[in-house]
C-alpha positions as CSV (number, residue, x, y, z in Angstrom):
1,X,-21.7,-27.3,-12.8
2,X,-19.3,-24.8,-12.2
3,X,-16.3,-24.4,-15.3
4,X,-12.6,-23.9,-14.2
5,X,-10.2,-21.7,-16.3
6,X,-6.4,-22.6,-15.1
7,X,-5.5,-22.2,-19.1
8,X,-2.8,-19.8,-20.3
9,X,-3.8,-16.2,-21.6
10,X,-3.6,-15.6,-25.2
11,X,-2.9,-12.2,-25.8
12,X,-1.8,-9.3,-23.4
13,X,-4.2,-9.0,-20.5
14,X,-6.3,-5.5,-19.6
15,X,-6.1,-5.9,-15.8
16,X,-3.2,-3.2,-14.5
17,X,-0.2,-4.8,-12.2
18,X,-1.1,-2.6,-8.9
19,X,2.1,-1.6,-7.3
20,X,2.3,-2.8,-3.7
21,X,3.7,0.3,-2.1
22,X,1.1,0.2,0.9
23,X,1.2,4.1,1.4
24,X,0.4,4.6,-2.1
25,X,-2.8,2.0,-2.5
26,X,-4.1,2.8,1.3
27,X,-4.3,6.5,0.1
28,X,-5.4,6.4,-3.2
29,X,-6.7,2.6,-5.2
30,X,-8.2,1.1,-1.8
31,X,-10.7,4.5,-1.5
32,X,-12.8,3.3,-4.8
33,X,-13.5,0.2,-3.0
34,X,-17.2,0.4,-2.1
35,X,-18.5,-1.8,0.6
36,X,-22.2,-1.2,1.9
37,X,-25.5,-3.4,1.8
38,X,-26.6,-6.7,2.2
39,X,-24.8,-9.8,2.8
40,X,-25.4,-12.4,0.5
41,X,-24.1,-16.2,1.0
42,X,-22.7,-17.8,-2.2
43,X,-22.5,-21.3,-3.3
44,X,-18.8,-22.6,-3.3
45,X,-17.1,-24.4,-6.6
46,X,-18.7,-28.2,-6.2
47,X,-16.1,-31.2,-6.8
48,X,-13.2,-29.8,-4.7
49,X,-11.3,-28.8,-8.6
50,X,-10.5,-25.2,-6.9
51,X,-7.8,-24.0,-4.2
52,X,-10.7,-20.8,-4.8
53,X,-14.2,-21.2,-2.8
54,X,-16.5,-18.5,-3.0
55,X,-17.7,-17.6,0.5
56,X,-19.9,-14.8,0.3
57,X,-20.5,-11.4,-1.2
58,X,-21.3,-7.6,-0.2
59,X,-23.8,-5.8,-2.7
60,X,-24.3,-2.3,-3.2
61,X,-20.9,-0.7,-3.3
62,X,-20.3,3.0,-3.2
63,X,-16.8,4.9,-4.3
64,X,-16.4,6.3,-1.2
65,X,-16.0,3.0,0.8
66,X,-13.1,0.9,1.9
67,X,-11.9,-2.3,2.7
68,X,-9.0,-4.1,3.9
69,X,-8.1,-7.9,5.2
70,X,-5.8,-9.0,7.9
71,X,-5.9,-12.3,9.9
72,X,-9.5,-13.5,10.3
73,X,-11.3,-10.3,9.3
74,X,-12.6,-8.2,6.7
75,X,-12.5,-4.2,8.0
76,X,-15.0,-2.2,6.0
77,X,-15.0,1.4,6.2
78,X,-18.1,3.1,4.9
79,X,-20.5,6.3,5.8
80,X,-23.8,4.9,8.1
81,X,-26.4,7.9,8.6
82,X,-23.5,10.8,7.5
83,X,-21.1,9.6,9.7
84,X,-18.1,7.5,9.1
85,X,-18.7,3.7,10.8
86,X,-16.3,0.6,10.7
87,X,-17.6,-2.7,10.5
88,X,-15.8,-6.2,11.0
89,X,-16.8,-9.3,9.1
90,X,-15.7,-12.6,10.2
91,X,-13.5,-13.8,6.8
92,X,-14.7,-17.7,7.3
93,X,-18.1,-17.2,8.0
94,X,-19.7,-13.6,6.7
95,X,-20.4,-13.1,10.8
96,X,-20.9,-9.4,11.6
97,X,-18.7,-8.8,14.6
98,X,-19.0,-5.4,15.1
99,X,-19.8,-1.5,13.9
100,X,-18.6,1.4,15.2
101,X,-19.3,5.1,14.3
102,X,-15.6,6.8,14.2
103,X,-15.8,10.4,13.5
104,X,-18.5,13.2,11.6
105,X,-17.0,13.2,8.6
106,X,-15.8,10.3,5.8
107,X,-13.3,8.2,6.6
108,X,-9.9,8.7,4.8
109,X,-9.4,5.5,3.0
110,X,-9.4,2.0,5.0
111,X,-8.7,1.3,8.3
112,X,-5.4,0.6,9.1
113,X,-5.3,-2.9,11.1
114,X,-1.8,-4.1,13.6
115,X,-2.5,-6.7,15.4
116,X,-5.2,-6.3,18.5
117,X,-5.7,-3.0,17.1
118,X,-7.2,-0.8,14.3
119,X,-6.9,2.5,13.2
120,X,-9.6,4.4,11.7
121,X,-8.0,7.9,9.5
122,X,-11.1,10.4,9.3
123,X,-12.4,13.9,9.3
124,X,-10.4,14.6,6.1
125,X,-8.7,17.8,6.0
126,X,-8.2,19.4,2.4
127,X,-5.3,21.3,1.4
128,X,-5.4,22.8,-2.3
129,X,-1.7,24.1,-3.9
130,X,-0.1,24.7,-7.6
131,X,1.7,22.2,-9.1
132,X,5.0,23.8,-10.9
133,X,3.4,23.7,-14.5
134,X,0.6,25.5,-13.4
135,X,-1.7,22.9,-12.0
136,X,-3.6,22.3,-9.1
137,X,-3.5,20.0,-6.9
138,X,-5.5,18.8,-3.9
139,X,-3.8,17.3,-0.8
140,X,-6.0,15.1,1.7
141,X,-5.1,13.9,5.1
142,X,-6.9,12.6,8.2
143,X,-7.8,15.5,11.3
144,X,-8.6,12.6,13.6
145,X,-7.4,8.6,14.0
146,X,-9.3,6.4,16.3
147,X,-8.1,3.4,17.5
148,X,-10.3,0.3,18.0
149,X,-10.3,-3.0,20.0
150,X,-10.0,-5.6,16.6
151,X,-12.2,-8.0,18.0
152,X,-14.9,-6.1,19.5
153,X,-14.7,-2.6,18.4
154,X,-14.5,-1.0,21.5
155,X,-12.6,2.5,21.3
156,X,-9.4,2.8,22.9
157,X,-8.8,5.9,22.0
158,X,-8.5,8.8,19.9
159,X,-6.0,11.6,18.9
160,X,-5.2,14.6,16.4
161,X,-3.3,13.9,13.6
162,X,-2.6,10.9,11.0
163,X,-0.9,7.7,13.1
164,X,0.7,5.2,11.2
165,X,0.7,2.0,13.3
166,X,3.5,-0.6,13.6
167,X,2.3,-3.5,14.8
168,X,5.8,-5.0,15.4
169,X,6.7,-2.3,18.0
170,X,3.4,-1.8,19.1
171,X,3.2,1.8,18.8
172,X,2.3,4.3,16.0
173,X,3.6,7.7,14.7
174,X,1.2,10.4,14.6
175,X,1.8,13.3,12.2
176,X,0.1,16.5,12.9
177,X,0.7,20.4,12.7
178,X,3.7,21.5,13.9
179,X,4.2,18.2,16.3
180,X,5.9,14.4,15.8
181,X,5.0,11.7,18.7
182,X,5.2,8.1,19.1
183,X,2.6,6.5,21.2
184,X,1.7,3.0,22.3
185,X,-0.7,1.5,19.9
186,X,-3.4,-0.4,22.7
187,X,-3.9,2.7,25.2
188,X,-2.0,5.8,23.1
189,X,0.1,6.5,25.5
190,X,2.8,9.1,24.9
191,X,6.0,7.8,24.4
192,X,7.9,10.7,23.0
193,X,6.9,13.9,21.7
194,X,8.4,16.9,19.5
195,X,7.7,20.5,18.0
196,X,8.0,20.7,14.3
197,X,8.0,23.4,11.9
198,X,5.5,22.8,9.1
199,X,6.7,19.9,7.3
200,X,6.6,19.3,3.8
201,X,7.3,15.8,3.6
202,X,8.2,12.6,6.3
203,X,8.6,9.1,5.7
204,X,10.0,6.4,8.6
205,X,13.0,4.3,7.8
206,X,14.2,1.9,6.4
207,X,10.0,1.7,6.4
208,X,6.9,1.9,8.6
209,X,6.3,-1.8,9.1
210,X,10.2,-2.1,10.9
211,X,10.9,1.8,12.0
212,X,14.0,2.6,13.0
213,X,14.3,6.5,12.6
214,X,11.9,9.2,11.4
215,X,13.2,12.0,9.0
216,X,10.9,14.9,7.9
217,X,11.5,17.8,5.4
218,X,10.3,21.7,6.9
219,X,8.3,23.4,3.7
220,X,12.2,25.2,3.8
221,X,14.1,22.6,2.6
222,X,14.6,21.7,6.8
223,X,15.9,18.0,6.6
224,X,16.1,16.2,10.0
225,X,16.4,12.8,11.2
226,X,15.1,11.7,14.7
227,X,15.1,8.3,16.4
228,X,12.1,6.1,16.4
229,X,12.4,4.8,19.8
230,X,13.3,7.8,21.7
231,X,12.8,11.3,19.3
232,X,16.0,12.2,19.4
233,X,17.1,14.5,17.1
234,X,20.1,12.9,15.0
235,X,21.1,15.1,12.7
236,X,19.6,18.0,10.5
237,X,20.8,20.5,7.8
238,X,19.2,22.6,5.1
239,X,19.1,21.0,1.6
240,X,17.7,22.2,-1.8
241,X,13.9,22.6,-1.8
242,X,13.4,24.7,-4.7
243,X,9.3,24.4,-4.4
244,X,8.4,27.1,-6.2
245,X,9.7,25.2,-9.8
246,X,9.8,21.8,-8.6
247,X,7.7,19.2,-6.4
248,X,9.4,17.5,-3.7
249,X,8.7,13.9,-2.1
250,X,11.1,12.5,0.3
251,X,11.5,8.6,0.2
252,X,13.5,6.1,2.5
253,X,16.6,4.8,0.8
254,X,17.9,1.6,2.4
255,X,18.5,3.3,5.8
256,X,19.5,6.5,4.4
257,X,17.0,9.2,3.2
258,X,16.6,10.5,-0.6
259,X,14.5,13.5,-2.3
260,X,13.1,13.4,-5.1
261,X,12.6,16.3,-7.3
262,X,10.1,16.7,-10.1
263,X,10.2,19.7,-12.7
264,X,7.3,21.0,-15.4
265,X,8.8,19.0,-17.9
266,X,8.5,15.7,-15.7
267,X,12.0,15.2,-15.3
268,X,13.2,13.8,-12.3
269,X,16.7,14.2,-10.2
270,X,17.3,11.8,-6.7
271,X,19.5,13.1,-4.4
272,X,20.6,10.3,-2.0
273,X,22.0,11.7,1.6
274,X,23.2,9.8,5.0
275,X,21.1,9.5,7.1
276,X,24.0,9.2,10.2
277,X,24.5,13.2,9.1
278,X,22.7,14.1,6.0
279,X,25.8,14.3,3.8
280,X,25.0,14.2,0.3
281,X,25.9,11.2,-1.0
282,X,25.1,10.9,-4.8
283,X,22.4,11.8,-7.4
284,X,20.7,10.5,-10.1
285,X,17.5,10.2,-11.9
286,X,14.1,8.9,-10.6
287,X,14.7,6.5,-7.7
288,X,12.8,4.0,-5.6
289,X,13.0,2.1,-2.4
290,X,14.3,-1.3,-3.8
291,X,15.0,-3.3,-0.8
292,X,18.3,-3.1,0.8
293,X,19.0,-1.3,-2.7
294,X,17.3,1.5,-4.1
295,X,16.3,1.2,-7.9
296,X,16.6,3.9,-10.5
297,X,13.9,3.8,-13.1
298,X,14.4,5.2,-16.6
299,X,13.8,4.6,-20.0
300,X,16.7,2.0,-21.0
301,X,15.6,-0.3,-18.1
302,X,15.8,-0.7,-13.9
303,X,19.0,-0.9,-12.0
304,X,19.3,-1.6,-8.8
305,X,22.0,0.8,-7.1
306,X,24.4,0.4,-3.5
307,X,22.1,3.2,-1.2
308,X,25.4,4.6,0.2
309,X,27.3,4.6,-2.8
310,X,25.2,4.7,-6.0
311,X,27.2,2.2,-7.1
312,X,24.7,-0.5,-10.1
313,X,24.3,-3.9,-8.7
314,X,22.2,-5.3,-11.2
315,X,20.6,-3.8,-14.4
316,X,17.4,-5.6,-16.3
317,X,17.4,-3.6,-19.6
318,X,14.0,-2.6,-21.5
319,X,11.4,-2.9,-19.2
320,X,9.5,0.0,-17.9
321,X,9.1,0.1,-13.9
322,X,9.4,-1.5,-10.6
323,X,7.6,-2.3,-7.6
324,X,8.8,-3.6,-4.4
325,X,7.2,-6.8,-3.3
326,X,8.2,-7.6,0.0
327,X,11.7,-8.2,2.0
328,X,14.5,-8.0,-0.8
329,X,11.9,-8.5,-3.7
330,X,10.7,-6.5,-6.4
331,X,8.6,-6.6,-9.7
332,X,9.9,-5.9,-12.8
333,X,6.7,-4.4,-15.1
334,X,7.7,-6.2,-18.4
335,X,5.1,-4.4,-20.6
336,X,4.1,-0.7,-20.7
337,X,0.4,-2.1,-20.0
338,X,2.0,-2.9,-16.4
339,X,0.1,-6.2,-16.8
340,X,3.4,-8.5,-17.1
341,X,6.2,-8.8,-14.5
342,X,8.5,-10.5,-12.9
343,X,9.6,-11.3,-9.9
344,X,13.3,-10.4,-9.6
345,X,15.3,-11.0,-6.0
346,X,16.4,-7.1,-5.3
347,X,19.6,-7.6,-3.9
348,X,21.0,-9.4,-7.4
349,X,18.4,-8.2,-9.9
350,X,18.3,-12.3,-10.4
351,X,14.6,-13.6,-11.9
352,X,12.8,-15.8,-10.0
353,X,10.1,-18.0,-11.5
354,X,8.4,-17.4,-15.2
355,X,6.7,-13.6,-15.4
356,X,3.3,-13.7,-14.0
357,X,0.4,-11.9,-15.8
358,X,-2.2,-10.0,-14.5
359,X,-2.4,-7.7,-11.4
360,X,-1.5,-8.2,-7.8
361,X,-3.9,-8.3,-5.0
362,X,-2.7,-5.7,-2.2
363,X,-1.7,-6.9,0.7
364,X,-2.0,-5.2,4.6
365,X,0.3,-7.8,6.1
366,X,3.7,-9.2,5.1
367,X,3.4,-12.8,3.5
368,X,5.1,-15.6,1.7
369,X,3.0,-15.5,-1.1
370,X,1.4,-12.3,-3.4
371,X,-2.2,-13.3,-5.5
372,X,-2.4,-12.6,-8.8
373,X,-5.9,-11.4,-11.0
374,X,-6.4,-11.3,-14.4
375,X,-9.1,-11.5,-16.9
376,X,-10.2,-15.0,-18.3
377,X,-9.4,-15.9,-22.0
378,X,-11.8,-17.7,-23.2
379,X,-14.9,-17.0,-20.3
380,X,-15.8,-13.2,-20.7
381,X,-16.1,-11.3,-17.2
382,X,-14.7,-14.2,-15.3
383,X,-10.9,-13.8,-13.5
384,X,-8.4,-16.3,-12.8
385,X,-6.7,-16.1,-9.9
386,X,-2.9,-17.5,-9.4
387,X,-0.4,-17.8,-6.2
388,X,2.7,-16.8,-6.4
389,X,5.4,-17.9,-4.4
390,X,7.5,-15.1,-3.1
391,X,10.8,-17.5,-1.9
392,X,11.2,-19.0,-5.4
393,X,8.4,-17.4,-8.0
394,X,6.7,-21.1,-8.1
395,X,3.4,-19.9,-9.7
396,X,0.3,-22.1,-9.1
397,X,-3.2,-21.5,-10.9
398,X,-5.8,-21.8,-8.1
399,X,-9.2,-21.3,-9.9
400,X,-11.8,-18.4,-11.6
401,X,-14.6,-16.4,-10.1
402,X,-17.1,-14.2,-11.5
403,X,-20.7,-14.8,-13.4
404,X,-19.7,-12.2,-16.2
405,X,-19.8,-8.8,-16.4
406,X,-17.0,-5.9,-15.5
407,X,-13.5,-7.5,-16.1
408,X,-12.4,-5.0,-13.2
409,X,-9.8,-7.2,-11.6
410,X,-8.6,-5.2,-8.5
411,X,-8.6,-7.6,-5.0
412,X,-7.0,-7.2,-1.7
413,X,-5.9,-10.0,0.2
414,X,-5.0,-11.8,3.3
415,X,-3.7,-15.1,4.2
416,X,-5.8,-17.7,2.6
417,X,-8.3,-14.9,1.5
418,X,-8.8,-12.7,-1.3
419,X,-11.6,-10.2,-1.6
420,X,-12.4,-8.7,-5.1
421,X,-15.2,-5.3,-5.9
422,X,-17.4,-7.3,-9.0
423,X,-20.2,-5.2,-11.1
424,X,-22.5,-7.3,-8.6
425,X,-20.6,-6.9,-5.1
426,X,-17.6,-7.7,-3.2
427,X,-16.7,-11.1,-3.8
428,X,-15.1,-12.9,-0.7
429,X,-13.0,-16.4,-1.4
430,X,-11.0,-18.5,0.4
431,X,-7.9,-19.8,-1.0
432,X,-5.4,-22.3,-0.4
């Protein structure tokens, strides 16, 4: 008979909070995700005691694939005979849909589902620079994105270049050398198109799930703004760059832009500009989008700072970082561990709910709710998974997976399912 542990956690739990900045995990924590072999159909938890039912499970993992939910499917991402395939999986019922073979070289992390369509980043390109203290560092980004039909995997079509899709507009930005567009997402059809010089950095705002605008950075300090919809150029101006003894990353702020400068010591200093003509508006530390805010992080605690004015909102004193969590919410890391938080409404810096332990299950597609992993207390190797509500920070315990083993507790998610890499497989559960 199968045991459920929806008991409280003792002690401070090993399971890292995963911040849910999308960019971030889809480049980086997704790639480990290993997803290859043969699909095995598990019992699920007798009695009805569990909103968790174990569905079935993927063996044989490899560090090198990817996964990713959204709606009713699982997209897996690995290499099939040297060559980069995705394949589809039916969430509900472990159905193969489809494969399809997307490029001749490894796929750049997971495929990147919006709505009728996904797209598939591959044929990596490697760029290797110095770091200001003297390191190295090695730069990775896609040559090629394919776009398939999501429910039968036919290719629509492919392009140069990395393409960010927005599903609510139904196009996608593709970033290449030297060149900006904006194409429709079903056929890729050129909507707009326009000559760069090399860029050093671009982000969308206020971010790539609503775009509005598009501003990029030239490797010369080059800062311009163009419109989403129609590539016009709104403004531009030259603004410190200073690469050669600091790293630079530019990051939206509210509906303006910011850049973020890192020296050899690890310092950090935000300068916040307009993005209606790139005025320099105020400076501080290390920064964050936050919302409609944008959140300064440093060692006395998180504020959360007017984007136009600098001007603190809300402070939340002695904790130790911030991730955003969806429209106008944010966790607050309570512990350096990163395995407590809280969730806090970004426009007041208010709490909502009791702090939630353990870490968060990325999610492709905006929700109402986040899922939360973390090891079991008193079963060795099992998790315990819990919902939280992002409209209030209601917190409801909805059951443990697992047969012992690895306590490695990092899951993706969908809604009503959660996926989790095991020592023995991918793990695939409902949840309600």
């Amino acid at each position: 008979m199968a045991v459920i542990d929806l008991g409280e956690v003792t002690g401070e739990e090993h399971a890292p909070l995963v911040p849910v900045d999308h960019r971030r995990l889809l480049r980086a924590a997704l790639a480990v995700l290993s997803l290859a072999g043969l699909l095995v159909l598990t019992g699920s938890v007798p009695g009805g005691a569990t909103s968790l039912r174990p569905l079935w499970t993927i063996g044989d993992f490899h560090d090198d694939d990817s996964v990713v939910l959204a709606g009713p499917t699982a997209y897996v991402s690995r290499l099939a005979d040297g060559h980069p395939q995705v394949a589809a999986y039916d969430l509900a019922g472990r159905k193969l849909r489809w494969t399809a073979v997307t490029g001749a070289q490894l796929a750049l992390g997971p495929p990147r589902p919006a709505g009728d369509t996904v797209l598939d980043p591959t044929d990596p390109a490697t760029t290797r620079g110095l770091l200001p203290d003297g390191g190295e560092y090695v730069d990775m980004s896609p040559r090629t994105t394919v776009a398939l039909d999501a429910w039968t995997g036919r290719e629509l079509w492919r392009t140069a270049g990395n393409a960010i899709p927005s599903a609510g507009t139904g196009t996608a930005l593709v970033v290449s050398d030297g060149l900006l567009r904006v194409v429709r997402l079903r056929d890729g059809g050129e909507i707009w198109r326009r000559s760069t010089p090399q860029l050093a950095g671009w982000t969308t705002l206020p971010d790539d799930r609503h775009p509005e605008a598009i501003a990029t950075a030239g490797v010369d300090g080059l800062l311009s703004v163009y419109g989403y919809a129609d590539g016009k150029l709104r403004a531009t101006t030259k603004v410190p760059w200073e690469t050669k003894t600091r790293s630079a990353t530019l990051i939206p702020a509210g509906r303006n832009i910011a850049v973020i400068r890192d020296d050899p010591s690890r310092d950090s200093k935000t300068t916040v500009y307009s993005a209606g003509d790139l005025r320099p508006l105020w400076s501080a530390g290390y920064l964050s989008p936050c919302g409609e805010l944008l959140c300064s992080v440093a060692d006395d605690g998180v504020a959360g700072h007017d984007p136009d004015t600098g001007r603190k909102i809300w402070t939340v004193p002695g904790v130790h970082n911030m991730f955003p969590a969806g429209d106008n919410r944010v966790l607050i890391a309570q512990n350096p561990e990163l395995t407590k938080a809280q969730l806090v409404d970004s426009r007041t810096g208010r709490p909502l709910g009791p702090p939630v332990l353990g870490a968060q299950a990325y999610d492709f597609e905006e929700t109402e709710n986040l899922y939360f992993v973390r090891p079991s207390s008193n079963l060795p190797g099992r998790l315990v998974v819990t919902r939280l509500d992002l409209a209030d920070g209601t917190q409801t315990p909805l059951g443990v997976f697992g047969t012992g083993g690895s306590d490695q507790s990092f899951c993706v998610a969908t809604r009503g399912y959660l996926a989790c890499p095991r020592f023995d497989g991918l793990h695939v559960m409902a949840v309600d």
